[in-house]
C-alpha positions as CSV (number, residue, x, y, z in Angstrom):
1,X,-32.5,-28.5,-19.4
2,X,-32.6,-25.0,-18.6
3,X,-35.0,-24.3,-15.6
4,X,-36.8,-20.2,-16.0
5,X,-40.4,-19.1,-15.0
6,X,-43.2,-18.2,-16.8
7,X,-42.3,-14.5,-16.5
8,X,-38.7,-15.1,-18.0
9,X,-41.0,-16.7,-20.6
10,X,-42.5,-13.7,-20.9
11,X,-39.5,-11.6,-21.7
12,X,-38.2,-14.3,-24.3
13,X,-41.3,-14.1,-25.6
14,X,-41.1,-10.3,-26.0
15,X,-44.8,-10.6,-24.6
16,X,-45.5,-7.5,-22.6
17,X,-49.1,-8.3,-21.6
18,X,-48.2,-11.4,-20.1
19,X,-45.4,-10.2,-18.5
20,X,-47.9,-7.2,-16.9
21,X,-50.4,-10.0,-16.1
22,X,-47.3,-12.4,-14.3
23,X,-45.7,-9.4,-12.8
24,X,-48.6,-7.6,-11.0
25,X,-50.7,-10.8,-9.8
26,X,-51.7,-11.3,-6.2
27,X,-49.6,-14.6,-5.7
28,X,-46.5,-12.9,-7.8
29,X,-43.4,-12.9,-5.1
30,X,-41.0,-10.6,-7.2
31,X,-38.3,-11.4,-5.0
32,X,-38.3,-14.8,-5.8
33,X,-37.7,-14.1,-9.3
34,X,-35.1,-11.4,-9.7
35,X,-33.0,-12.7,-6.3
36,X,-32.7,-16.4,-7.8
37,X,-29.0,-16.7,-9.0
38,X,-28.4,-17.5,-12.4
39,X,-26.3,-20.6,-13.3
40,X,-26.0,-23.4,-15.9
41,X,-29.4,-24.2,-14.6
42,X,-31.5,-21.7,-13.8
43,X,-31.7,-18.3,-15.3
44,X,-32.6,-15.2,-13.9
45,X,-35.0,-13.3,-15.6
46,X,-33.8,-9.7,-14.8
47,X,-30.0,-10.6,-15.7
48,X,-31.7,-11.6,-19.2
49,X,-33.7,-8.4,-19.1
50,X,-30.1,-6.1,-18.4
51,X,-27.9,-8.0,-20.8
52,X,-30.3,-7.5,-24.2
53,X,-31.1,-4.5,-23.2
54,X,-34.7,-4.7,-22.4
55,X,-35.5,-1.2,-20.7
56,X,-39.2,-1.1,-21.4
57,X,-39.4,-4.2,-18.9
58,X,-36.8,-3.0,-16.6
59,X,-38.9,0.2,-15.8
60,X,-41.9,-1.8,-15.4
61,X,-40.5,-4.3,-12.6
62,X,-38.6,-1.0,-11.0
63,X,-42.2,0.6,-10.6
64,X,-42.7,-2.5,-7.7
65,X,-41.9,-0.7,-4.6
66,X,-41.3,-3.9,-2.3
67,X,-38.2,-4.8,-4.3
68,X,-35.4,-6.0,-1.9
69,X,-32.2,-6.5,-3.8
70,X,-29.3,-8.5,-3.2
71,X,-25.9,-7.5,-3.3
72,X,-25.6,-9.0,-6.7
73,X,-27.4,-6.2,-8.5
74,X,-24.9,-4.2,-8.0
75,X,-23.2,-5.8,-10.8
76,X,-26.1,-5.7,-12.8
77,X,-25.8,-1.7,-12.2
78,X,-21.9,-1.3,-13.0
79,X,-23.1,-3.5,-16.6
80,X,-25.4,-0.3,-17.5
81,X,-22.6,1.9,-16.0
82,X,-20.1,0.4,-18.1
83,X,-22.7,0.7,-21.5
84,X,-22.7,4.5,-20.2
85,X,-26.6,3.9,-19.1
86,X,-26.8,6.5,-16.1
87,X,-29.8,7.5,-16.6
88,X,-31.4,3.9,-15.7
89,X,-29.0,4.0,-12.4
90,X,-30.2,7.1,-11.2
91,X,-34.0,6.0,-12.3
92,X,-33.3,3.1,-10.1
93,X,-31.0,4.1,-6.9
94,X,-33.3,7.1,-6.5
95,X,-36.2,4.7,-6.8
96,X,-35.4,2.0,-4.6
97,X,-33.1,1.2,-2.0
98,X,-29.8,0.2,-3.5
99,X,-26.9,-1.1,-1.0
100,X,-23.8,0.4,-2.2
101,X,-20.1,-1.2,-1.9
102,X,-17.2,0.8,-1.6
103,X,-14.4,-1.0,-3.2
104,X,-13.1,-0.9,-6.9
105,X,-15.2,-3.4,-8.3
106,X,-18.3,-1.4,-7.1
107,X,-20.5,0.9,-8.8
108,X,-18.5,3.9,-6.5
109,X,-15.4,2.4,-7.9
110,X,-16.1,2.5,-11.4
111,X,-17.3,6.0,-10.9
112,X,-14.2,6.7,-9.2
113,X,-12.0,5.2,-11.4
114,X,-13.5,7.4,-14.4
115,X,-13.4,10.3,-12.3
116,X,-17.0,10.7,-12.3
117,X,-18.0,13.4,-9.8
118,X,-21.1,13.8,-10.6
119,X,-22.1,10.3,-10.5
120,X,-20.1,9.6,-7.1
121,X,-22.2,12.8,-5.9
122,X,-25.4,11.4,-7.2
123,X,-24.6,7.8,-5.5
124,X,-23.4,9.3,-2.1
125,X,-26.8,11.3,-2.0
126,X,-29.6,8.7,-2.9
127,X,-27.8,5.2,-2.3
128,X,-27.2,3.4,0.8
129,X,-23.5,2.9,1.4
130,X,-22.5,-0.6,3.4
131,X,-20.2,0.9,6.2
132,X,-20.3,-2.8,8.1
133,X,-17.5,-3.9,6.5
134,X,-16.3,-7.6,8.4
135,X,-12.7,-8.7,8.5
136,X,-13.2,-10.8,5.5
137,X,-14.2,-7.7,3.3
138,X,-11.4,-5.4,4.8
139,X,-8.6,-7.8,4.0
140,X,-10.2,-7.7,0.5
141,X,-9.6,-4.2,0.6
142,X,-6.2,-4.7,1.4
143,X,-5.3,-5.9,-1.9
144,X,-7.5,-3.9,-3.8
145,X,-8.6,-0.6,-3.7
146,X,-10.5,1.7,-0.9
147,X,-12.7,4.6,-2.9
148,X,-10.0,7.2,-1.3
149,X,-7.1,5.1,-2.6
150,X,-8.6,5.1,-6.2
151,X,-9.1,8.8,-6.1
152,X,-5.3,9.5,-4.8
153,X,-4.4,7.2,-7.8
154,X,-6.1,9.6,-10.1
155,X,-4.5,12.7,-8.1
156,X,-8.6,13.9,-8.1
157,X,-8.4,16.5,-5.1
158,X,-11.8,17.0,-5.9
159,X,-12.8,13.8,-5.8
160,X,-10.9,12.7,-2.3
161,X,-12.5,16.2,-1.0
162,X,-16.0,14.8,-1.5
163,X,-15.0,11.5,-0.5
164,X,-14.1,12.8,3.3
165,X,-16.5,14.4,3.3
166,X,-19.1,11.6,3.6
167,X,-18.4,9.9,7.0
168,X,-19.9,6.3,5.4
169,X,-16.6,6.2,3.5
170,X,-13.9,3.6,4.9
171,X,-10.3,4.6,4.5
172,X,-8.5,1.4,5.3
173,X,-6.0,1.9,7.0
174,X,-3.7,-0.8,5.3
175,X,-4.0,1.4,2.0
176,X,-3.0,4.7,4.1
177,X,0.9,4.3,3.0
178,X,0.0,4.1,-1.0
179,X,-2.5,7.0,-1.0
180,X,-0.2,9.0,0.7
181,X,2.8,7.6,-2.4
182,X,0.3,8.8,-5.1
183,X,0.3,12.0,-3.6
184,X,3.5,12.6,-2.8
185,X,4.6,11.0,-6.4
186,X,2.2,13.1,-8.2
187,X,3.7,16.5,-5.8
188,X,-0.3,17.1,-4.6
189,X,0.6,19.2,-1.6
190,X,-2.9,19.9,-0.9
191,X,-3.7,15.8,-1.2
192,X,-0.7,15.1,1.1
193,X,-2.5,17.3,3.8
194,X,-5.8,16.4,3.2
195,X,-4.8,12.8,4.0
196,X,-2.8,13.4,6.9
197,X,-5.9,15.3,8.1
198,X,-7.8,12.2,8.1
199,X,-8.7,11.2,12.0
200,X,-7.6,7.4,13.2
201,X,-4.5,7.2,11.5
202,X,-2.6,4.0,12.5
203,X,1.1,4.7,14.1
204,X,2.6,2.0,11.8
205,X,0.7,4.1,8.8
206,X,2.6,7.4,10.3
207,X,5.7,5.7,10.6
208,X,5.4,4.4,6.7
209,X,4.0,8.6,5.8
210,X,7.2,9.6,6.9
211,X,9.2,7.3,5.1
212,X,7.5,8.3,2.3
213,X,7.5,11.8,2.7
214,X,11.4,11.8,3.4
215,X,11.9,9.5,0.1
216,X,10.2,12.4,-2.1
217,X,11.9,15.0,-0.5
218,X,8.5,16.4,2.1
219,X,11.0,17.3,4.8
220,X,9.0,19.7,6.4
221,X,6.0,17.7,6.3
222,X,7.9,14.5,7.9
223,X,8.5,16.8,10.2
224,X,5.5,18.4,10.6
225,X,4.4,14.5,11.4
226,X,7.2,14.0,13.9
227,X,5.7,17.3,16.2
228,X,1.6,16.4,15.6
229,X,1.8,13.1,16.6
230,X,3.3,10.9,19.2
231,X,5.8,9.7,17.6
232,X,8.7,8.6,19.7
233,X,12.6,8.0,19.8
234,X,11.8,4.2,19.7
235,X,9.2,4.9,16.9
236,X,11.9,6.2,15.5
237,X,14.4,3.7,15.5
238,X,12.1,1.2,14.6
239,X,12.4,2.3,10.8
240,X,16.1,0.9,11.1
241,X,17.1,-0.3,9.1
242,X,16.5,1.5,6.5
243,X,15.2,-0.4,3.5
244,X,16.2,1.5,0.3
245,X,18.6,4.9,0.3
246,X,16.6,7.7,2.5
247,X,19.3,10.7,3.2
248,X,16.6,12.2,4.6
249,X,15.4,10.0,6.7
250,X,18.2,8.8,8.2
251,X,19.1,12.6,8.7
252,X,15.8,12.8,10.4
253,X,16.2,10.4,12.8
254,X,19.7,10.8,14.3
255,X,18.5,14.6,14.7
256,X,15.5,13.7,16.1
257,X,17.4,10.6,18.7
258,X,19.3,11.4,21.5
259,X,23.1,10.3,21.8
260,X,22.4,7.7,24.6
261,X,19.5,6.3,22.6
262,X,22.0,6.2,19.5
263,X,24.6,3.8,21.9
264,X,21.8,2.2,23.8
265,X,20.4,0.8,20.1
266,X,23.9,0.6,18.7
267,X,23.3,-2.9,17.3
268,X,20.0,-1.3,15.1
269,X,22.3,1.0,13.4
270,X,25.1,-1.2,12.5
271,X,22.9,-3.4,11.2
272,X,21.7,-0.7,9.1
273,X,24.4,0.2,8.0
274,X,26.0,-3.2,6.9
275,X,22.6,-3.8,5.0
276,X,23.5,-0.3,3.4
277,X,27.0,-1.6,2.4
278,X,25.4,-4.8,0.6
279,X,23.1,-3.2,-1.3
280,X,25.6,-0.7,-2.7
281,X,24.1,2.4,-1.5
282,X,26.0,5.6,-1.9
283,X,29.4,6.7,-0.2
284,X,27.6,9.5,0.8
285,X,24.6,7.2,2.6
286,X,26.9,5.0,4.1
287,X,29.5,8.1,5.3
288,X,26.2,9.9,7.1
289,X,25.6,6.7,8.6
290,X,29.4,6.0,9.6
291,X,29.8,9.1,11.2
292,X,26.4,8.8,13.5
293,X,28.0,5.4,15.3
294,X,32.0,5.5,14.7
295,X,32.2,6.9,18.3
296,X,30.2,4.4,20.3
297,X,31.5,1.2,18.4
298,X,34.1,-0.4,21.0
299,X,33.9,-4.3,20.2
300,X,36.7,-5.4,17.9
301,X,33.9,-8.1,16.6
302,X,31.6,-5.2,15.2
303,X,34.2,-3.3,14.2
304,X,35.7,-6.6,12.6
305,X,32.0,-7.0,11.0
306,X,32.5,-3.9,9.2
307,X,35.8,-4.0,8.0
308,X,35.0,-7.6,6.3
309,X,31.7,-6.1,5.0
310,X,33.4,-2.9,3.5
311,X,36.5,-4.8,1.9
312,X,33.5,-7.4,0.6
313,X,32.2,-4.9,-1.5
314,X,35.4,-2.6,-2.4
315,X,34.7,0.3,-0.4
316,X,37.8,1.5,-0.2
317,X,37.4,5.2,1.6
318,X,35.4,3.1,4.2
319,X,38.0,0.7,5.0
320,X,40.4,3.2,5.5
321,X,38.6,5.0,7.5
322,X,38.3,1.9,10.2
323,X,42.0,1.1,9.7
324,X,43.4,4.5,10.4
325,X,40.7,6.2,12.8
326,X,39.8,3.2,14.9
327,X,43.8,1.7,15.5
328,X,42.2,-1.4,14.3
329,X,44.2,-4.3,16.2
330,X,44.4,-6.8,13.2
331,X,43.9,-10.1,14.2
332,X,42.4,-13.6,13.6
333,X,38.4,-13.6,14.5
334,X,35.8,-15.8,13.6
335,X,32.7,-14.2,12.1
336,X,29.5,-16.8,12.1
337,X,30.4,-20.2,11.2
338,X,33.3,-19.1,8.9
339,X,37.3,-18.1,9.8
340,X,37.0,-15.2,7.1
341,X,39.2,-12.6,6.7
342,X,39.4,-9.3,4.9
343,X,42.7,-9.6,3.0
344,X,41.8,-13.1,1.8
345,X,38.4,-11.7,0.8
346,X,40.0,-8.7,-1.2
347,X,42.6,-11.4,-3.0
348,X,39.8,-13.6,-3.6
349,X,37.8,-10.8,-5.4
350,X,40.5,-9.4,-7.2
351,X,40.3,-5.7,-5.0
352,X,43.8,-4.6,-5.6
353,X,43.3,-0.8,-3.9
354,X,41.9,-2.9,-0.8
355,X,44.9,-5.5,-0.7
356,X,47.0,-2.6,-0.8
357,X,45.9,-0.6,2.1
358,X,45.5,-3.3,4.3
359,X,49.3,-4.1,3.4
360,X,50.3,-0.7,5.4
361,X,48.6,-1.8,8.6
362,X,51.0,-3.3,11.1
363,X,51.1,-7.0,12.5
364,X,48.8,-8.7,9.2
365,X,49.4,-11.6,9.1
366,X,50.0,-12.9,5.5
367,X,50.4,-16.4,5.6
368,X,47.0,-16.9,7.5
369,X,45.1,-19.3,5.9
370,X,41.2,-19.5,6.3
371,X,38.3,-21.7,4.9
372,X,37.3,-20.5,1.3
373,X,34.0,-19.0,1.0
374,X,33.7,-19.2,-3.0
């Protein structure tokens, strides 16, 4: 059996006089009634009142000054929204004091999402916007949407203008990265700045801005990044390796890290670049990357390590290049648990230009045998 009050009696009823005699008695505790969740059980009068559209009532009940909504009536505020009712919000946020979310399922975020300035405007000046986000809320955020990171979606500059401009508004810092790829994807200079002018930014967030800015081709605003922040060599090599083909970047870094730095943190870069061998990145990728550590590489067992990984993946210019330029003494190594070796590797996979060239190189051995990997 459903459980509602005399006043959502009232309403059903579509009796207005009873409804003024409930709603402005002595012992009436409006509170009570409209902050009572609804459920199978109990209904809530004001949900019914929203939902058929009862605006005569709703008008009456927002005349009560004392109101104190809960953060549920938000929702009952993005229903109007979304029946294009903006005339009751503004009746009641300028009325009373509404508490205001800022994520996408808010009343700012539907605004947002329709790019509705004017509303956003309206909302920023007469509501109260809930800045005391707690950890719970802000890993929400995470994998949703800030206000900012709905506007950069919509490439608004407008809207991200007014947006910074109100210092209630969290940009979380999580959701820095993909602002900044909407921008950069959508070529919004003028967005890309705006954001980078933004105070606080995290040094992980800088070091993912210029990734991002290198991958769309922002050179001189990666760089720009490099000289306004303190970004460091280290910083720098921490983006090693390199997860998907970034000329740029990588360009940016050796001329950005010194040469000790570069044999100090050998082991980063090979590793880079043998992840750039297995996922087939271009000659020209791996060649830039090639060139930047062929010099310091002195261990057979690296050099070994690359040989294997280029003849792997039939890169023949590469494996030449280690064969003629590096001397390469050709001889029987264990690499992790396996005895594997490149001219066994290149038969196995059928690489007949690889077979070939290691054929030239003096002292192979071949009748070695070694443990099949396939």
């Amino acid at each position: 059996m459903l459980i509602r009050s005399p006043l959502y009696i009232a309403v059903i009823k579509n009796n207005l006089e009873i409804f003024n005699l409930l709603l402005f008695h002595s012992n009436f505790d409006i509170n009570k009634e409209i902050n009572t969740k609804s459920s199978f059980r109990t209904q809530n009068v004001l949900d019914y009142i929203i939902k058929n559209d009862l605006i005569e009532y709703f008008k009456i009940i927002m005349l009560i000054k004392n109101i104190q909504f809960d953060k549920s009536f938000e929702q009952l505020l993005c229903y109007y929204y979304s029946e294009s009712k903006t005339e009751i919000i503004k009746f009641v946020v300028k009325s009373h004091k509404i508490y205001l979310e800022q994520n996408d399922n808010s009343l700012l975020g539907l605004a947002c999402q329709q790019n509705d300035i004017d509303m956003v405007k309206f909302l920023l000046e007469n509501g109260e916007i809930n800045q005391n986000l707690n950890q719970m809320e802000q890993r929400y955020l995470v994998h949703r949407h800030d206000l900012i990171n709905i506007a950069c979606q919509n490439n608004n500059i407008n809207l991200c203008q007014l947006l910074f401009a109100d210092k209630r508004i969290i940009m979380n810092d999580e959701l820095f990265p993909q602002s900044l790829k909407y921008a950069c994807e959508n070529k919004n200079i003028e967005l890309i700045h705006l954001l980078l002018s933004r105070p606080n930014i995290s040094k992980k967030s800088l070091l993912s801005s210029i990734k991002i800015t290198c991958k769309y081709e922002f050179l001189e605003i990666a760089q720009n990044i490099l000289k306004n922040f303190q970004i460091t060599q280290e910083d720098l090599i921490s983006l090693l390796p390199i997860q998907e083909e970034n000329l740029l970047l990588f360009d940016l870094i050796i001329k950005n890290v010194s040469r000790q730095n570069i044999i100090q943190k050998k082991e980063i870069f090979v590793k880079s670049l043998l992840s750039s061998i297995d996922h087939g990145y271009s000659q020209k990728f791996i060649d830039i990357q090639i060139n930047t550590i062929f010099d310091v590489i002195t261990d057979v067992e690296t050099i070994y390590s690359i040989l294997l990984r280029a003849c792997s993946n039939n890169m023949v210019d590469l494996v030449e290049k280690i064969l003629y330029r590096k001397r390469f003494l050709y001889v029987s190594k264990t690499v992790g648990k396996y005895e594997s070796f490149p001219l066994y590797t290149a038969c196995q996979r059928g690489y007949l230009d690889i077979v070939k060239l290691l054929l030239k190189f003096p002292n192979i051995n071949i009748n070695q045998r070694t443990r099949s990997l396939f």
